[in-house]
C-alpha positions in Angstrom: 3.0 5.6 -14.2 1.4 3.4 -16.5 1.1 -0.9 -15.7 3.5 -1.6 -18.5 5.5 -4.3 -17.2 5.3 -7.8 -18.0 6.9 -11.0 -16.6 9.9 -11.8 -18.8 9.6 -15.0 -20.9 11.8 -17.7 -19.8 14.4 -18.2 -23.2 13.8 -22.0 -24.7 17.2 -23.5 -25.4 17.8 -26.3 -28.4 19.5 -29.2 -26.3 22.0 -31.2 -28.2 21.5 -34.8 -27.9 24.4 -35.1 -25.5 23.7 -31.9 -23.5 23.4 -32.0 -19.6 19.4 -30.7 -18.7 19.7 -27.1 -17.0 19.8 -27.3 -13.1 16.1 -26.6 -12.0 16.1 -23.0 -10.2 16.0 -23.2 -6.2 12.7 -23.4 -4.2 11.5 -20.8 -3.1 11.9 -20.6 0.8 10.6 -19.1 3.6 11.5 -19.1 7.2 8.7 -18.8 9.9 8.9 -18.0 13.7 6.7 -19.4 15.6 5.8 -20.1 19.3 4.7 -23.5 20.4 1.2 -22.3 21.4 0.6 -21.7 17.5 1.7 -24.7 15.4 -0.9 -26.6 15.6 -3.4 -23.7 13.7 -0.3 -22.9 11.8 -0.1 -26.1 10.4 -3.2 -24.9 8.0 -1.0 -22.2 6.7 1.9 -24.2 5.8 0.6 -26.9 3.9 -1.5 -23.9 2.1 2.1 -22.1 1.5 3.5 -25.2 0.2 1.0 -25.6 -2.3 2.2 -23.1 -3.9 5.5 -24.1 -4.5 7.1 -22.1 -0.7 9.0 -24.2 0.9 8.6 -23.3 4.7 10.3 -23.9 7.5 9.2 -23.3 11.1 11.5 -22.7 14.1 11.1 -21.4 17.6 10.7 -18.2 19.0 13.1 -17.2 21.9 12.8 -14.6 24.9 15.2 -11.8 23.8 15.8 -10.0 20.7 19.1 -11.0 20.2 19.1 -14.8 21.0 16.4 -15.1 18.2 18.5 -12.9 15.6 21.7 -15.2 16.5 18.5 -18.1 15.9 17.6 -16.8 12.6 20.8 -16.5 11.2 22.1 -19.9 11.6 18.6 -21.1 10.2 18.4 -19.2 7.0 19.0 -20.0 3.3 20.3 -18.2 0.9 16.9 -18.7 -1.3 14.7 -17.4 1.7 12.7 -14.4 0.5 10.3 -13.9 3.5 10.5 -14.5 7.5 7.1 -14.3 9.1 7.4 -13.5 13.1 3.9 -15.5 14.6 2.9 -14.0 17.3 2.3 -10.2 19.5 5.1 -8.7 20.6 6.5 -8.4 24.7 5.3 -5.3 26.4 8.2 -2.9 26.6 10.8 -3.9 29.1 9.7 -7.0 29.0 10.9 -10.9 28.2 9.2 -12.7 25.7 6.8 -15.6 26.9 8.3 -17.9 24.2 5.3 -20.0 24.1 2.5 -17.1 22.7 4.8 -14.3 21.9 7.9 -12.6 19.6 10.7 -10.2 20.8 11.4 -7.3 19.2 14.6 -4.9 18.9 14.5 -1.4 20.6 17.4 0.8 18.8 18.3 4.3 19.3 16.5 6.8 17.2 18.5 10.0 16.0 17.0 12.1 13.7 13.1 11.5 14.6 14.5 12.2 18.7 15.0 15.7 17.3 11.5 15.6 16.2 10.1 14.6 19.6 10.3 10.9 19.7 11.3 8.2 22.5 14.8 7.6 22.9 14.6 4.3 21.2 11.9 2.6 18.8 10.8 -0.9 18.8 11.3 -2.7 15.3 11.3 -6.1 13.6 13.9 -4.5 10.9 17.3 -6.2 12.3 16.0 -9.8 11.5 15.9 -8.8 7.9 19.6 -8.4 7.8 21.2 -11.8 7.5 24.5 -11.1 6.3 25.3 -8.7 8.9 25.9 -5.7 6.3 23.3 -3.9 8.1 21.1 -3.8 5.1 17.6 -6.2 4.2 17.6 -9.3 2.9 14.9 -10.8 3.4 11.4 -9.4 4.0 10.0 -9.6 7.3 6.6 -9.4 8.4 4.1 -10.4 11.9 0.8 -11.9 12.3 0.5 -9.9 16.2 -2.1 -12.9 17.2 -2.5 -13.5 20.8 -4.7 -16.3 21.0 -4.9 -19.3 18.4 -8.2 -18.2 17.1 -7.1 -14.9 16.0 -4.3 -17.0 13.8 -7.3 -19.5 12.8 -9.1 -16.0 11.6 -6.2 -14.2 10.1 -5.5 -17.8 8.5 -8.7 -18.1 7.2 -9.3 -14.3 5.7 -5.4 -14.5 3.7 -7.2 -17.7 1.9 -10.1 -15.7 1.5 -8.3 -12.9 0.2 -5.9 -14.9 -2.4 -8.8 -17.1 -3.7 -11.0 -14.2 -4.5 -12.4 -13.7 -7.7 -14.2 -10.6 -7.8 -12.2 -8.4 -10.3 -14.5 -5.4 -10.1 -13.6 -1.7 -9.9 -12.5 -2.1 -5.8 -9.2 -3.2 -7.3 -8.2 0.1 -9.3 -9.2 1.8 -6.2 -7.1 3.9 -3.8 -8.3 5.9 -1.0 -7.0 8.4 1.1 -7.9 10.2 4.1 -6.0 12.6 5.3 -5.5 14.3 9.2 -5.7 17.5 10.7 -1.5 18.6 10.1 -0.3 20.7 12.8 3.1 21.5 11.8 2.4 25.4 10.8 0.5 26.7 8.1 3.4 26.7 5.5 4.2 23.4 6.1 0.8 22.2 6.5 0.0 23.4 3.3 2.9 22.0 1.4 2.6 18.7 2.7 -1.0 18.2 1.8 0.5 19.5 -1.0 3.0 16.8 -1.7 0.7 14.2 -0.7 -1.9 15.5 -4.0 1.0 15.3 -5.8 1.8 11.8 -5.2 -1.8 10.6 -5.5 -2.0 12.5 -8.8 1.3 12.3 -10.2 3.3 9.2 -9.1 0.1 6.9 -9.2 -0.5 5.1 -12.5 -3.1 6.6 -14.6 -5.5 3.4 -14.5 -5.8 3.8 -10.4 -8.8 5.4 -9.2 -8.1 8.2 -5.7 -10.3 9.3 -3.6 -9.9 11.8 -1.1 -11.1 12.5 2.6 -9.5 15.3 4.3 -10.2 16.6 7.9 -9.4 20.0 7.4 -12.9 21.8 7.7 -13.7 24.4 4.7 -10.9 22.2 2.8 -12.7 21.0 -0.7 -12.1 16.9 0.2 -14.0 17.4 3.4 -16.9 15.7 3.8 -20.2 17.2 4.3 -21.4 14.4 7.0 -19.6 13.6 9.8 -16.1 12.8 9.3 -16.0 9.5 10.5 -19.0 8.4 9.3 -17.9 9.4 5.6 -14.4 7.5 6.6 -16.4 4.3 6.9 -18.9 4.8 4.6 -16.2 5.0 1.6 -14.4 2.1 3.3 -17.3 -0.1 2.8 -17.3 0.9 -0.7 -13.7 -1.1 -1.4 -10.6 -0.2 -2.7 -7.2 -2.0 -3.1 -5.3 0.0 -0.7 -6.8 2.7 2.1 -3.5 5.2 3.5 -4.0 7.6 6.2 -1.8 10.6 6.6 -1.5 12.7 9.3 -1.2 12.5 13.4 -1.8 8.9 15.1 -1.6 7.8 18.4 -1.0 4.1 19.8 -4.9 3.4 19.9 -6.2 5.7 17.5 -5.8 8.1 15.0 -6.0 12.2 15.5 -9.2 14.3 16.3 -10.9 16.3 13.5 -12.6 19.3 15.0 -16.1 18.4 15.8 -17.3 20.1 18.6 -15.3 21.3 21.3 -13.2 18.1 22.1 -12.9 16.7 18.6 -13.7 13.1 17.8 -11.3 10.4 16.6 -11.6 9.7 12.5 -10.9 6.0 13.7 -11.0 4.1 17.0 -11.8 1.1 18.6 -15.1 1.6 18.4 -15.3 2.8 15.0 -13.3 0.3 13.4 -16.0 -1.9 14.5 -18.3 -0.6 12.0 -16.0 -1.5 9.2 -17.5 -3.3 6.7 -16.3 -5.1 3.9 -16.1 -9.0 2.1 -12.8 -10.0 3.9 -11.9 -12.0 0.4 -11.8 -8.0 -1.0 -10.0 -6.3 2.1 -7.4 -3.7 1.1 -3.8 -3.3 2.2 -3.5 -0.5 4.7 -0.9 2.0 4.6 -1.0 4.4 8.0 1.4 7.3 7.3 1.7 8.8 11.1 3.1 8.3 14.4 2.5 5.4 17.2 -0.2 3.5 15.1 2.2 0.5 14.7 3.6 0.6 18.5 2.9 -3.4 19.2 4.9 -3.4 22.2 2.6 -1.0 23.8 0.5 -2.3 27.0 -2.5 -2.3 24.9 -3.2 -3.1 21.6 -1.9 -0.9 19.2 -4.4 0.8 16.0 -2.6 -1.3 13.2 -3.1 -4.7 15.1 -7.0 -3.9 16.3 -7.5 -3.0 12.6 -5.8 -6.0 11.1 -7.5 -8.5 13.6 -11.1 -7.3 12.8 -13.2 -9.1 10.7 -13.3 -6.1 8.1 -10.6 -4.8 8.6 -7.5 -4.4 5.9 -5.9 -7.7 5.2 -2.2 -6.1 5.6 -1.5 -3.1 7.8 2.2 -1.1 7.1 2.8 1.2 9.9 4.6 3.1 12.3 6.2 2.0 15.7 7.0 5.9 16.8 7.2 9.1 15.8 7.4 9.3 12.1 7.9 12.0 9.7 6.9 13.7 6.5 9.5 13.7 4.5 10.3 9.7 5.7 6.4 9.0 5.1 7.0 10.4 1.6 10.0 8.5 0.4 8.4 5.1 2.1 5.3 6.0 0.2 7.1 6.2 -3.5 9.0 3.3 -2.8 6.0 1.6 -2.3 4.3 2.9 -5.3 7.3 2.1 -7.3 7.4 -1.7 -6.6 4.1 -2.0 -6.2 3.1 -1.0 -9.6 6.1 -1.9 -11.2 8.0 1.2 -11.9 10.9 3.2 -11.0 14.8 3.1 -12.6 14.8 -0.7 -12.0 12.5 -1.2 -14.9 10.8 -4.3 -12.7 7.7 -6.0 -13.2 4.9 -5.5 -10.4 5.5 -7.3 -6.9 3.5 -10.2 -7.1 3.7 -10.8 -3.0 3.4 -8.3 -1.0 6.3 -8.8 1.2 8.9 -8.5 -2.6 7.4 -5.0 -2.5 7.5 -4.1 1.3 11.4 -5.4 0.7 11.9 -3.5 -2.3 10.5 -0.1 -0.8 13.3 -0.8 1.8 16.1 -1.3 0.1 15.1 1.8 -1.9 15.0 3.7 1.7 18.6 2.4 2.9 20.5 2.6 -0.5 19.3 6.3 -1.7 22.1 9.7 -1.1 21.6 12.7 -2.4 23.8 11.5 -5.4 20.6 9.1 -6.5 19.6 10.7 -10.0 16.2 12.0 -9.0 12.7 12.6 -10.6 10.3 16.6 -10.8 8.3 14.6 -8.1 11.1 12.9 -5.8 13.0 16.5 -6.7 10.0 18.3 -5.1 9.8 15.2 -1.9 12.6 16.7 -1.2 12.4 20.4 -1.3 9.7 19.9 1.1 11.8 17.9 3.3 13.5 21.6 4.3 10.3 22.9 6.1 9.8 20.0 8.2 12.5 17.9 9.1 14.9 19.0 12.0 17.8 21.6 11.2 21.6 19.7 10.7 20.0 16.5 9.6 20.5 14.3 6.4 18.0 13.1 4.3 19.1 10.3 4.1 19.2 9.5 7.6 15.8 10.3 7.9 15.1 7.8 5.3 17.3 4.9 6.6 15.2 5.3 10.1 12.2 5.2 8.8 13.6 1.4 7.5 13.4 0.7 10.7 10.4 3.1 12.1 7.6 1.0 9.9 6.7 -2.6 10.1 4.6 -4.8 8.1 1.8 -6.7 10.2 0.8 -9.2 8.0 1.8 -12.5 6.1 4.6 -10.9 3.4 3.8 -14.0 1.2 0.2 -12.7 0.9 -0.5 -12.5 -3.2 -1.2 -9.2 -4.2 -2.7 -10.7 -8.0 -1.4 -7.1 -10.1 -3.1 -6.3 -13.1 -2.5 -7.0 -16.4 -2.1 -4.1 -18.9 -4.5 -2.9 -21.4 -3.6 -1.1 -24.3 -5.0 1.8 -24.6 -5.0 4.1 -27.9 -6.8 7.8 -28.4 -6.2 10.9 -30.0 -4.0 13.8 -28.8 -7.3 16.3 -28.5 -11.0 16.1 -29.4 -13.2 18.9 -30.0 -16.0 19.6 -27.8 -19.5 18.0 -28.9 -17.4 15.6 -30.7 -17.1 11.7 -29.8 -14.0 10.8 -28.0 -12.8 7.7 -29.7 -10.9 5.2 -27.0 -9.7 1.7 -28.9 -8.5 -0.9 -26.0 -6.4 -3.8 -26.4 -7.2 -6.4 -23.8 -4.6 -9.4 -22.8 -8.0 -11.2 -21.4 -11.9 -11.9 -21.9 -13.9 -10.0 -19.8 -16.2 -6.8 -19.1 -14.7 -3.9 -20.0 -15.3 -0.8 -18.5 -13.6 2.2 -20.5 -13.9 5.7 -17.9 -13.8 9.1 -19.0 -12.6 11.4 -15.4 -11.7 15.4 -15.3 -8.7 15.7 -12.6 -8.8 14.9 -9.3 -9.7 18.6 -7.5 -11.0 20.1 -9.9 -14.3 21.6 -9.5 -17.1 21.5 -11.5 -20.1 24.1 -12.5 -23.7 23.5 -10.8 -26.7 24.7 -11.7 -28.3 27.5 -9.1 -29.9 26.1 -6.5 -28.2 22.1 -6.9 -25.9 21.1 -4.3 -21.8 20.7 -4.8 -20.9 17.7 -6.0 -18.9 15.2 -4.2 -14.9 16.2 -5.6 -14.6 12.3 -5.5 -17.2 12.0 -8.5 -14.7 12.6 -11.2 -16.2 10.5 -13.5 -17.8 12.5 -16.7 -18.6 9.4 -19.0 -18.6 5.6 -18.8 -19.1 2.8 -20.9 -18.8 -0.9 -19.9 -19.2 -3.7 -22.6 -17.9 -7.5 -23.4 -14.6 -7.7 -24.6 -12.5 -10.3 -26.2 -8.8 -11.0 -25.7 -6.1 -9.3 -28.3 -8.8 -8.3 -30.7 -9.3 -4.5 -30.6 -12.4 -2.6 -29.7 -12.8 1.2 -30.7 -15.5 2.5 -28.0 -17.1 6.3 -29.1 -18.2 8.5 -26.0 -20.0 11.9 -25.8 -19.2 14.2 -22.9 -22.8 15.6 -21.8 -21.4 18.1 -19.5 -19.5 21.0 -21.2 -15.9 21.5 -20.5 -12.8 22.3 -21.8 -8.9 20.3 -20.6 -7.3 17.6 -19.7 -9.3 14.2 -19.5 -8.0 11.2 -17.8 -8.5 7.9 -19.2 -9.0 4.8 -16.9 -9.8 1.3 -18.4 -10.6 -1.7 -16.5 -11.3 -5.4 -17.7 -12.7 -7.6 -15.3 -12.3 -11.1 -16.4 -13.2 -14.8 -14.6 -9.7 -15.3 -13.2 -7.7 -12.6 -13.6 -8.3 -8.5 -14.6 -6.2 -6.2 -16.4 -6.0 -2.4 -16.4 -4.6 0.7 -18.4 -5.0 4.0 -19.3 -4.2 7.5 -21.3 -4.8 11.1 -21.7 -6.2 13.4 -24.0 -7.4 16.8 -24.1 -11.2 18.4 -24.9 -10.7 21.7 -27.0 -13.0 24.2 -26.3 -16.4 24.8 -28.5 -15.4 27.2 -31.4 -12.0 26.9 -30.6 
């Protein structure tokens, strides 16, 4: 899925002298909700929002679900884009103290209550509807703050995040780590299956995976202690970090070590986190409980998103989720993310437009919906692990509902521009493989020459594996200079024969672009 996309021109019009000037397009708006012990700190955010052109407006929370729905809906615009809840949610069964806190909706779950879930799930998905059709309209997300400090904080690391200008490789990155599965061998296997599948396949060529996977003897798992390697590569940056696998409301699942099994992330561990909070990633946690705000402690997502380190946006789940749901939430994501997909659209440039778009894409899909190899294959899956008598899409419309976004959905997500990136079909071995780039912007330009993720590579006797992250067989990294094309030659030193992956990467002073390409090594004497 190559960044291809650009932002379409607006089309220049001769006026005739007596012509009437085009209306100017509607602000862009925003409604906010937020309790009175948080508009004072608040007040930082707004005038920051309105800065950039949003125009915000702020209303009060109220103690039940319903009365603050009825609240929303006489209070919206037809131009607002975004509603930001400020505030943690009531503990279940509980009224919301209007002054510190937001209610939520509980709804009945249907096809996840066959997989083993509560009766009903908690969910900020019904204030996204403001027609009343039962469908999104708006994206939704919550800052689950408790005190006004932790809104001062959060505050303070969104600027941080949006102002950064550090355009290095963290931004191409994508990491992984993947849980023990648990639903039987067959569909264990198929789902870590899938889940390659989507990192290889669906993700454009210039992103960079890397994979943890707490399966021990499994080729992605770590040869130091899992956690430990967890937070290690954390540390190391990467636009967006997913987990797949079991979660619980504190934690995520055990990896066997030792007879007990410790957590790959906790409390404590996520205090280790490290990381510039201007160069957080986005968090994507692809299990069950994580996102359960309403719990009577605080839940995974929100201790991750409220530490210092931690991700500066966490999707997640409010109960039981499942694999085939994780899967289509995960393309949709990918899809508006990077700007793909039937709907030809340009990459989301907040990241609440591509939180909406993924579900709209989740509500609107039947098994009519023209469908990719890859979506095609989502779906045969689907048959080993999702409950007898159900409909896809069912399980895709609840899983609408079963994820939230905890975070500001205005938060910039600054998307690549694309490189052009030219090479030949196939190179022989031993000769130079000739890569000419086409960059929209000045900047350092590092060109990247990978095998495929998983495949394994030859060692000397007596050296150790190498990581299966280290994909990387030849790099160069030199000036470059905007529109003017730049032919880079590069030996392989390692012999091989196949498929090679290539990943380009300008970093420039206020921006960075990105592209990439393919081409095969023919073997020597071939």
């Amino acid at each position: 899925m190559p960044i291809a996309f650009m932002y379409l021109a607006a089309v220049v019009f001769l006026l005739m002298p007596t012509a009437r000037a085009a209306d100017p397009e509607p602000a862009e708006t925003a409604l906010v909700i937020c309790p009175s012990d948080f508009r004072e700190p608040l007040e930082a955010w707004i005038d920051y929002r309105r800065a950039q052109g949003i125009e915000v407006r702020v209303i009060d929370s109220k103690s039940t679900a319903g009365e603050l729905l009825m609240s929303i809906r006489r209070n919206a615009l037809p131009t607002d884009r975004f509603l930001l809840l400020v505030g943690d949610a009531p503990v279940i069964g509980s009224a919301a103290d209007t002054r510190k806190q937001v209610p939520m909706h509980y709804v009945a779950t249907t096809v996840s209550a066959k997989f083993g879930s509560t009766p009903t799930m908690a969910t900020d998905y019904p204030y996204s509807d403001i027609d009343s059709d039962g469908r999104a309209d708006v994206s939704v997300g919550r800052l689950p703050v408790d005190t006004p400090d932790q809104l001062r904080d959060l505050i303070r690391r969104i600027k941080a995040y949006e102002a950064s200008r550090n355009f290095s490789l963290w931004r191409q990155r994508v990491q992984l780590v993947g849980g023990v599965g648990g639903f039987g061998m067959l569909a264990d296997s198929a789902i870590e299956s899938v889940t390659r599948m989507m990192v290889t396949a669906s993700l454009p060529i210039p992103v960079r995976t890397s994979v943890t996977y707490g399966s021990p003897g499994h080729l992605f798992y770590p040869r130091k202690r899992f956690t430990e390697s967890v937070t290690e590569r954390y540390t190391q940056g990467c636009r967006f970090w997913v987990y797949a696998g079991h979660g619980m409301i504190d934690r995520l699942d055990s990896v066997p070590s030792g007879p007990t099994g410790i957590p790959v992330l906790d409390g404590n561990s996520i205090a280790t986190l490290k990381c510039d909070p201007a160069n957080a990633p986005i968090a994507v946690l692809l299990c069950c409980f994580t996102g359960a705000i309403d719990a009577g402690v605080d839940s995974f997502a929100e201790q991750l998103l409220l530490h210092e380190c931690g991700p500066i946006a966490v999707i997640a789940g409010n109960r039981v989720t499942m694999p085939y749901g994780n899967a289509s939430l995960t393309l949709g994501l990918i899809d508006s993310i990077y700007g793909q997909g039937a709907e030809d659209l340009p990459p989301a440039d907040r990241l609440g437009s591509a939180w909406l778009a993924a579900i709209r894409r989740m509500e609107s899909e039947d098994e009519s919906t023209e469908k990719g190899p890859l979506r095609t294959m989502v779906d045969a899956v689907a048959t080993l692990v999702s409950p007898a008598g159900t409909k896809l899409a069912d399980e895709r419309s609840e899983h609408a509902a079963l994820y939230g976004l905890l975070g500001d959905p205005m938060l910039k997500l600054h998307p690549p521009a694309a490189v052009e990136v030219e090479t030949a079909t196939g190179f022989d071995f031993g000769a130079p493989i000739e890569v000419t780039v086409t960059s929209p912007i000045d900047g350092e330009c590092v060109v990247m020459l990978d095998h495929p993720l998983g495949e394994t590579r030859n060692t000397r006797p007596g050296q150790p594996k190498p990581d299966p992250n280290e994909i990387t067989l030849a790099r160069v990294a030199e000036p470059i200079s905007a529109g003017q094309p730049k032919t880079f030659s590069i030996r392989l030193e390692e012999q091989r024969a196949g498929l090679i992956a290539i990943r380009v990467h300008v970093a420039g002073r206020e921006t960075w672009a990105a592209g990439g390409g393919k081409t095969i090594v023919r073997p020597a004497g071939s």
